[in-house]
C-alpha positions in Angstrom: 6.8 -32.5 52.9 5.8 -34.2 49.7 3.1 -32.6 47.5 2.3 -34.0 43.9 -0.1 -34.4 41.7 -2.2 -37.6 41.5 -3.9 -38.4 38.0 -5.8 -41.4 36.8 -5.3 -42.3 32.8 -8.3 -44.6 31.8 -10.4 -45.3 29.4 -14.7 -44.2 29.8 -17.4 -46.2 28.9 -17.6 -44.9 25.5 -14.1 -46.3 25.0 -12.7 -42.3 24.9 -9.5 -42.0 26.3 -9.1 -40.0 29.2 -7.0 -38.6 31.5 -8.4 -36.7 35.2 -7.1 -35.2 38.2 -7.4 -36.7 41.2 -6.0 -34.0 43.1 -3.2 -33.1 45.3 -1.2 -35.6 47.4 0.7 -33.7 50.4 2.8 -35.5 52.9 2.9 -38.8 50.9 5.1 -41.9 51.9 7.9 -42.5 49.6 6.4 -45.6 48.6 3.3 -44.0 47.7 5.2 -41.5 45.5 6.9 -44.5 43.9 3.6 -45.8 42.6 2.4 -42.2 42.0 5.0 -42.4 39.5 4.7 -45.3 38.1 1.5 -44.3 37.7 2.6 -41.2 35.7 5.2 -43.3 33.5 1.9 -45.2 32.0 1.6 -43.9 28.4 -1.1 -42.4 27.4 -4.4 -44.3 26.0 -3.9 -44.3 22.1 -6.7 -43.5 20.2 -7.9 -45.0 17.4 -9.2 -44.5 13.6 -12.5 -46.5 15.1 -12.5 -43.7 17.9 -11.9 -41.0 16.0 -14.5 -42.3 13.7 -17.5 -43.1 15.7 -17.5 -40.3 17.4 -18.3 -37.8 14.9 -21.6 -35.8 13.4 -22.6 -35.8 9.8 -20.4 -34.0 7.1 -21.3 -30.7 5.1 -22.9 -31.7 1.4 -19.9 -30.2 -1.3 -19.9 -29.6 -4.7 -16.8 -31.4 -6.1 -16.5 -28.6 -8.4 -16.4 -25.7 -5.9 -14.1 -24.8 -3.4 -16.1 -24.7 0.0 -14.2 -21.7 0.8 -12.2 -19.0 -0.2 -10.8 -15.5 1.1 -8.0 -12.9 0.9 -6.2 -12.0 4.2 -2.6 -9.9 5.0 -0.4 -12.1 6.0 3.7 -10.9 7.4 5.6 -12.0 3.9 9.1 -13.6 4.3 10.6 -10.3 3.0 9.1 -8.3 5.8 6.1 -6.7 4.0 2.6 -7.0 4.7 1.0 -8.4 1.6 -2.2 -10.2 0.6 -2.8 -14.3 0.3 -5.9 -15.7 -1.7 -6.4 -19.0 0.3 -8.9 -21.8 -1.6 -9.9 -24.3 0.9 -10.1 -26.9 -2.2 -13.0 -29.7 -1.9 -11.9 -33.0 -2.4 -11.5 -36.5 -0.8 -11.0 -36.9 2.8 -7.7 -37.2 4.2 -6.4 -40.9 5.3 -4.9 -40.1 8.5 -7.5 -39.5 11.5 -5.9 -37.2 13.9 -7.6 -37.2 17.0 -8.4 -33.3 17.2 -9.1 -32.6 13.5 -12.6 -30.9 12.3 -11.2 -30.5 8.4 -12.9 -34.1 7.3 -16.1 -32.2 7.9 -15.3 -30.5 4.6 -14.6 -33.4 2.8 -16.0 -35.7 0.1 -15.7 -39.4 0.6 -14.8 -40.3 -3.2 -11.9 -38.7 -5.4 -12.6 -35.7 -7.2 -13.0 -36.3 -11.2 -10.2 -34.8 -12.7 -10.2 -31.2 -13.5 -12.5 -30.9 -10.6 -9.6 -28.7 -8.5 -8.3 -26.4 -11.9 -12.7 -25.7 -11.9 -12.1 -25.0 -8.2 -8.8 -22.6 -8.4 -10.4 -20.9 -11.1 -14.0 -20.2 -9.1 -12.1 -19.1 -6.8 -9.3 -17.1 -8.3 -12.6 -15.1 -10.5 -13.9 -14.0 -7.9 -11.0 -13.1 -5.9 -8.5 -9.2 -5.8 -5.1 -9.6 -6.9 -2.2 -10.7 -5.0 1.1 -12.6 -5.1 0.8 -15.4 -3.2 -1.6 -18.2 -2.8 -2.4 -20.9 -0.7 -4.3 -24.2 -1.5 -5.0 -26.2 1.5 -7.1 -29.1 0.9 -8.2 -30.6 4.4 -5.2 -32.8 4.0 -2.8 -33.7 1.8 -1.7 -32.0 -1.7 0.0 -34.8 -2.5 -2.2 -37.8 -1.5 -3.5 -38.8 -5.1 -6.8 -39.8 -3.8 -7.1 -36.3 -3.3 -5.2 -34.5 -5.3 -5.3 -36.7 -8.8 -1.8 -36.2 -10.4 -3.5 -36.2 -14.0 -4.6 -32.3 -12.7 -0.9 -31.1 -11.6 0.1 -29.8 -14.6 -3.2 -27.7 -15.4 -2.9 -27.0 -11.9 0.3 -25.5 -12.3 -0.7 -23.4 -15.1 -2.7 -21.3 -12.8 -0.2 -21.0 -10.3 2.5 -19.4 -12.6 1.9 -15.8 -11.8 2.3 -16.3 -8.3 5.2 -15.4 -6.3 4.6 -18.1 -3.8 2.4 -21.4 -3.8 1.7 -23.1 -0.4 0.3 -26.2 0.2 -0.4 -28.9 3.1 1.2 -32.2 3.0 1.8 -34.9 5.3 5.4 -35.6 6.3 5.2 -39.0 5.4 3.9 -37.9 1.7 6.5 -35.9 1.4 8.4 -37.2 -1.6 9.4 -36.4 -5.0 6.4 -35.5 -6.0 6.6 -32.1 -3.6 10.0 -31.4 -6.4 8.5 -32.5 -9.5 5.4 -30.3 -9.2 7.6 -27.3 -7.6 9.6 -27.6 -11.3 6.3 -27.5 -12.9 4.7 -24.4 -11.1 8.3 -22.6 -11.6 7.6 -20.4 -8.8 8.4 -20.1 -4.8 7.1 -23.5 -3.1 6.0 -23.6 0.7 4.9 -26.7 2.3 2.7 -26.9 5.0 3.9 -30.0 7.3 2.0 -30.7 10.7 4.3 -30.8 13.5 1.5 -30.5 15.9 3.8 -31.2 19.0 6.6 -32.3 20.1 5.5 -34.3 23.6 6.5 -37.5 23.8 3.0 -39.1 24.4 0.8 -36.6 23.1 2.0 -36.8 19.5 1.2 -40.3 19.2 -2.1 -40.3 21.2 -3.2 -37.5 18.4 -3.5 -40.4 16.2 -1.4 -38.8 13.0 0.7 -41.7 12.7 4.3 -39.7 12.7 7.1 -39.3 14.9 9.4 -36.1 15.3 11.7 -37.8 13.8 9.5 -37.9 10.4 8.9 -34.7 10.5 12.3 -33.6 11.3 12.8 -36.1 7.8 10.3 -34.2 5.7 12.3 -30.8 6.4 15.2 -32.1 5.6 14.6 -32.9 2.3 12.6 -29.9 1.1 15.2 -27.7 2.4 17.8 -29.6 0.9 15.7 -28.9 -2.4 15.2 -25.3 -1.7 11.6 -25.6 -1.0 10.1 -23.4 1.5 8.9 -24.7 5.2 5.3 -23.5 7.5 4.8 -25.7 10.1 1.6 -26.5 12.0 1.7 -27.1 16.1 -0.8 -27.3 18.5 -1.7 -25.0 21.5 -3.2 -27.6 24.4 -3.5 -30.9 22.2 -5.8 -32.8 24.2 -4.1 -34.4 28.1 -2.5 -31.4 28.8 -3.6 -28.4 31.3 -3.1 -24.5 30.5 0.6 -23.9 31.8 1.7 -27.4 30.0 0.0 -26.1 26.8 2.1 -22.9 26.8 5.0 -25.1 27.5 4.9 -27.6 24.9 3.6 -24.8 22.2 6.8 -23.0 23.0 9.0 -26.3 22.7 7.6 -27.4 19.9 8.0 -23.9 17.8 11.7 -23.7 19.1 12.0 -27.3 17.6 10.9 -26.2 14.2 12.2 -23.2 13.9 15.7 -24.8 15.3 15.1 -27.5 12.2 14.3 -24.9 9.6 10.9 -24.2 8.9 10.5 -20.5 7.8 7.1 -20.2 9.7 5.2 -21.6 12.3 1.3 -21.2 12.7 0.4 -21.5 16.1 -3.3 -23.2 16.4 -5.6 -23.3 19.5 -6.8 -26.5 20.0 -10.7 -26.4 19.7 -13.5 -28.6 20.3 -16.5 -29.6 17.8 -15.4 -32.9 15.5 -17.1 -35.4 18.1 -14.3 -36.7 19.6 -12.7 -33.5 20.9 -16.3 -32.8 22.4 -16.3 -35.9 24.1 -12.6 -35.3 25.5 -14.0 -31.6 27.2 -16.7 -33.8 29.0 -14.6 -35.7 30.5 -12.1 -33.0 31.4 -9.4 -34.9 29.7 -9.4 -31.4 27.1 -10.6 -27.8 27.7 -9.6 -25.0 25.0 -6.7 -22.9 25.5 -7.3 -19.4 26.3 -7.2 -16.1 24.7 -4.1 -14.7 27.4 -2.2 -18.6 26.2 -2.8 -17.4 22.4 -0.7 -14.1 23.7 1.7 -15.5 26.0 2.6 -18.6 23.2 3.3 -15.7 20.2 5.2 -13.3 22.7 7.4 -15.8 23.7 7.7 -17.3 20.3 8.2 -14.2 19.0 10.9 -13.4 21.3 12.8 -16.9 20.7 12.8 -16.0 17.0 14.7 -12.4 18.1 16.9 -13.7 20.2 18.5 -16.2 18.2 18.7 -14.2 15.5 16.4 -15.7 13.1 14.0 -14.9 10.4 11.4 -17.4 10.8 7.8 -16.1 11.5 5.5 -16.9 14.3 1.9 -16.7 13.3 -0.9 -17.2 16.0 -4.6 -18.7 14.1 -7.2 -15.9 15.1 -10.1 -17.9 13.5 -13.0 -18.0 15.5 -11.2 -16.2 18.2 -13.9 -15.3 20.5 -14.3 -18.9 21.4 -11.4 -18.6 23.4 -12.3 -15.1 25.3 -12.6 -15.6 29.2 -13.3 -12.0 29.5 -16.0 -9.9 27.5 -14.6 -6.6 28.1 -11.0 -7.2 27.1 -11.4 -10.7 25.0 -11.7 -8.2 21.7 -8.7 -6.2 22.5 -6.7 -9.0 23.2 -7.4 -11.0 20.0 -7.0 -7.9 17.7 -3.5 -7.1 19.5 -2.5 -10.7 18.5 -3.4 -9.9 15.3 -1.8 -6.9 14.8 1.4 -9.3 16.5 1.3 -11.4 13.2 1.2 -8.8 11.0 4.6 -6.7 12.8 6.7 -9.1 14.3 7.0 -7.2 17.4 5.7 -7.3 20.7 2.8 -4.8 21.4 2.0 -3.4 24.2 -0.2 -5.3 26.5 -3.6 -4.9 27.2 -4.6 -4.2 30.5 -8.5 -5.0 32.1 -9.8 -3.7 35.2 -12.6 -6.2 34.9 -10.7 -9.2 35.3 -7.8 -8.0 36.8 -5.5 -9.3 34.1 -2.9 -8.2 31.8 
């Protein structure tokens, strides 16, 4: 007996690229399966800057001389202590690249930052902020776009950062360049880049709109590691086309592929709705969240990978906004806090267990 499964990969009326399914084809003729796969061979509808673009809501009003956020949070060190980050989410022009699931533009200016507008920032920020060693900037983007970042500020940028033991920032694979060396020489301290791997599926990636291949990210990490600069890496859980067990699957393939090409972390993020386009994607069906038991099953499995081949790269799972993800009331909470608690040890914890839903 033949049993697949039959989608359709289209386009809706508002031009959003989609992907449904029909359902489930049993007993099928060969020739139907044929064109069933065919079918499935069609890549997937690329979407656009224009579709990214018209379908969003209005941006948040900044002060370019203010960080729009800022915090302190524990975070598993590379030395195997738990030790606290300052993280400035800097305010600053909007990244160039439009990636299809992205909500960080809405935290954005749409002119460059005059210069000394991000030292103003670090030190808001900074004053106002405990103590700690490390320090990350992430800027909706790229650090080293100049339209965001203007070079003129690197060096009194780097002042600040001196008395750090680490600096991380986000960059773009394609951006990543000399100008990643000459500003790690200037802050004389520990350098981590933040590069977006986002996935490593064959059509999602380019459908996501980021305008990079594997192969330029695999690039970027090559040459930072080359010149001893740390790697984090970015990928996706559930990216938009793909249902909950192919989510866990390609989360899980695409951390093996960066720990396998030598990033030093990987941050794990659930893919979420609310930037327009992503919203339009749920309505459709073409995109639901992941949840809260994928978040668990993707770090345990990471995790485990990382133990079993013997390496020292951590696996961190993004617990922002967690409850968004919760299918259950009664043991949502307990499941997002022993995630938490994941990132912080390492290890496996034991599992939580609900009567309510019958899950564990």
């Amino acid at each position: 007996m033949w049993e697949v499964d039959v989608f359709l990969v289209f386009r809706a009326e508002c031009g959003t690229p989609c992907r449904t399914r029909l359902g489930r084809s049993q007993s099928a003729p060969p020739i139907l399966i044929q064109q069933i796969w065919l079918a499935t061979q069609m890549p997937w509808p690329q979407v656009t800057d224009n579709d990214v673009l018209a379908a969003r809501p209005a941006k948040n009003q900044l002060d370019p001389w203010r960080p729009y956020a800022f915090l302190v949070e524990p975070e598993r060190a590379s030395c195997g202590t738990v030790e606290d980050v300052l993280t400035i989410f800097l305010t600053n022009r909007e990244c160039p690249f439009h990636c299809t699931m992205c909500d960080l533009w809405k935290n954005t200016l749409d002119d460059r930052v005059p210069v000394g507008a991000i030292p103003t920032q670090i030190d808001y920020a900074t004053g106002r902020l405990p103590a700690a060693r490390h320090i990350k900037l992430y800027n909706a983007g790229n650090f080293f776009d100049s339209q965001a970042i203007p070079p003129q500020d690197h060096t009194e940028i780097a002042t600040r950062l001196k008395p750090f033991q680490t600096v991380i920032v986000e960059n773009h694979p394609l951006l990543t360049d000399e100008r990643c060396l000459q500003f790690r020489d200037r802050i004389e301290t520990r350098l981590e880049i933040a590069l977006g791997l986002e996935t490593v599926h064959p059509e999602i990636l380019p459908s996501l709109n980021k305008r990079m291949t594997v192969a330029d990210y695999d690039q970027a990490v090559q040459f930072l590691k080359s010149h001893d600069v740390d790697v984090r890496t970015f990928v996706l859980l559930k990216p938009p086309g793909l249902n909950e067990p192919e989510g866990i699957d390609w989360a899980l393939r695409s951390i093996r592929h960066a720990v396998n090409s030598g990033s030093g972390c990987v941050s794990v993020i659930p893919t979420r709705p609310g930037n327009g386009l992503m919203d339009q994607l749920q309505s459709t069906e073409t995109f639901s969240p992941p949840t809260i038991r994928s978040m668990e099953v993707v770090l345990e499995q990471g995790l485990e990978f990382v133990q079993h081949v013997g390496l020292k790269s951590r696996i961190f799972m993004d617990v922002w906004d967690a409850q968004s993800f919760f299918t259950c009331v009664f043991c949502g909470p307990a499941r997002a806090q022993r995630i938490q608690r994941m990132n912080l040890s390492q290890q496996i914890e034991a599992e939580v267990h609900c009567e309510a839903c019958r899950s564990s």
